[in-house]
C-alpha positions, 0 to 999 in steps of 0.5 A: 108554350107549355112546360114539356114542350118547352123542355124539348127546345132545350136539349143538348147537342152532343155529337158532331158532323162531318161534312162531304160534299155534293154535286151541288157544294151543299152540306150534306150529313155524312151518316145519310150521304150514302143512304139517301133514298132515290128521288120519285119522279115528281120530287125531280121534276119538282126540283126543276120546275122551282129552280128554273122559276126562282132562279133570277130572285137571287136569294139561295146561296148554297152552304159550302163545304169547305167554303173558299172566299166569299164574293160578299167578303172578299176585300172587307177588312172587319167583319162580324158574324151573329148566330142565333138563340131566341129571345133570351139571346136577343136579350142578351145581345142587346145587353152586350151591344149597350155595354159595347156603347159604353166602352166607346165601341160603336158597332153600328159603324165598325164592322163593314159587313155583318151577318145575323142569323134569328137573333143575330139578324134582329140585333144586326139589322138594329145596330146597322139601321141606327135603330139600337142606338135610338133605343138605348139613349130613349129607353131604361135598359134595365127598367122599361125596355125589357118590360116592353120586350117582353109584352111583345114575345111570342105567347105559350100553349102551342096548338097540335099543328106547332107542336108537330112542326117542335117535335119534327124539328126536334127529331132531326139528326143530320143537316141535309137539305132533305131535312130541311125540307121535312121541318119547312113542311112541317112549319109550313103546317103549322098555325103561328099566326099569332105569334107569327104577328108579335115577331113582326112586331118585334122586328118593327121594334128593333129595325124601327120601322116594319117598311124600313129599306134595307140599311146601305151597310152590308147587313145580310140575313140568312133563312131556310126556304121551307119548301127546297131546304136551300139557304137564302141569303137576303142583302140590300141588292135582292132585297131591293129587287124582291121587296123585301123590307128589313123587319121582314128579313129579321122576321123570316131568319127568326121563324122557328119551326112550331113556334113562328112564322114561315115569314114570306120573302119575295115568293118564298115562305122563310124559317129559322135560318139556324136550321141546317149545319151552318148555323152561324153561316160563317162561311159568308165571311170567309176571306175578310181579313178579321172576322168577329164572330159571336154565338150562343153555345159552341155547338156541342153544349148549352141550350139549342133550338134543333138538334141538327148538329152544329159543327160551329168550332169546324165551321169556323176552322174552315173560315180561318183556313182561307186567310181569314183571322177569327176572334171566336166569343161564345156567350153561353147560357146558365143552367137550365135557362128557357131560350123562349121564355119572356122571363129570361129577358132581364136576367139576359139583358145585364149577363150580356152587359156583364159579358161586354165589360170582359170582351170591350178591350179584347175586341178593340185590340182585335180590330185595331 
């Protein structure tokens, strides 16, 4: 990618969102809530027809606004939420998960249901599958592993159609499923073949196996549908009665717009699951008793990948308002850093290894 479209990635958020909400509990942006331009009659039926077909595949789960206790969660002691960041974050996390390891934390077995989110999805679904922990006992962490990391990241130099899908994604100022639906376009539009590849291949590498069954833990990964905006969420169940492999869950809630992907689930064509207002999709957790939760930057500064608002910090209030205790970690990014950049992954591997030494006995404490 080049550098000016690299820099475009790499914006800062500084505004927030107030949520209201609509008839169907969805997030909806509260600057386009009483402007949205009436549907044309084929967008209607449209709606229709794809809701009475994929109705029974079990995969969308609306955003709610102010969510109430999750059937996911309900009854679950500890829960952990990964948000997303590209490879710099992916890096990170496996940095941070190795010095967790080391502290005596085993994370594959300790938090009952997970929910990973781009990179948290592949972190998630490696803890869960065993996967991780076979990486870090067979490879040097700081020596090989981020040497093959790199190698397999997707490559630069966008063509026109990925830097229309950037530049739309780029563009947007409220969550709205409509706009979600105007970036799924333009990533439906886009050639990311190539790269589409190596995040396959990157999946494969983390979850150990491209056709690898969904672990019996509760890992759920989250994704946008590219063609309705709605917000899939894939577990083991749906993920059995739609075929879908783990890799491919992790793939699909990585396909950034321009970037990767759409990575086809079941019928649907899947991006980036850190596209809409909820990027950590918190919510799924509400009403567990503890709720670990881990995310790149608190919504408001640091490094993002869209500039549709993130309200984290409200998200999160929302999850504690139903009963739920939260311990909030945000891992942060150093100046400057390119989220999509090979070259961060080794300087991201030991800052997420320096950070674990600080949280290990924080998070012991928290799920004692």
């Amino acid at each position: 990618m080049t550098q000016s479209s690299r820099r475009d990635f790499l914006k800062t958020s500084t505004v927030g969102a107030i949520a209201l909400t609509g008839g169907s509990g969805a997030i909806i942006d509260s600057a386009n809530a009483q402007s949205e331009p009436p549907k044309s009659d084929i967008q209607i039926k449209a709606n229709e027809i794809s809701k009475k077909l994929f109705a029974d595949d079990g995969l969308a789960t609306p955003i709610a606004t102010k969510p109430t206790i999750s059937n996911l969660a309900k009854g679950l002691d500890r829960t952990m939420v990964l948000g997303g960041g590209g490879e710099y974050y992916i890096a990170w996390y496996c940095g941070f998960f190795h010095g967790l390891y080391e502290a005596g934390l085993d994370m594959a077995n300790m938090p009952e249901m997970v929910v990973g989110t781009s990179a948290g999805s592949y972190m998630g679904s490696s803890l869960l599958s065993g996967e991780f922990y076979r990486l870090r006992t067979e490879f040097d962490f700081f020596g090989k592993f981020p040497e093959i990391f790199s190698k397999i990241a997707p490559l630069a130099n966008p063509n026109i159609s990925q830097t229309r899908a950037d530049k739309v994604n780029m563009s947007a100022t409220d969550g709205s499923i409509e706009t979600r639906r105007v970036i799924g376009t333009a990533a439906l539009a886009a050639d990311n073949k190539l790269n589409s590849d190596r995040i396959e291949k990157l999946a494969a590498l983390l979850t150990g196996d491209s056709k690898k069954s969904w672990p019996p833990k509760r890992m759920f990964t989250t994704g946008i549908d590219c063609y309705t905006g709605e917000r899939l969420v894939v577990g083991q169940e749906n993920a059995k009665k739609n075929n879908i492999a783990l890799a491919h869950g992790a793939a699909a809630s990585s396909s950034l717009p321009g970037v990767a992907g759409p990575t086809l689930l079941g019928q649907r064509y899947v991006m980036d699951g850190g596209i809409c207002s909820n990027p950590a999709h918190v919510d799924l957790v509400a009403g567990s008793k503890r709720a670990l939760i881990i995310t790149l930057t608190n919504g408001i500064t640091g490094a993002i990948l869209t500039t549709i608002p993130h309200p984290i910090a409200q998200n999160i209030k929302d999850v504690e308002a139903t009963g739920t205790k939260v311990k909030w970690i945000v891992a942060g990014t150093p100046l400057g850093v390119n989220l999509l950049d090979p070259k961060q992954i080794e300087g991201a591997l030991r800052t997420g290894y320096d950070r674990a030494k600080l949280e290990a006995l924080k998070i012991k404490d928290f799920w004692a």
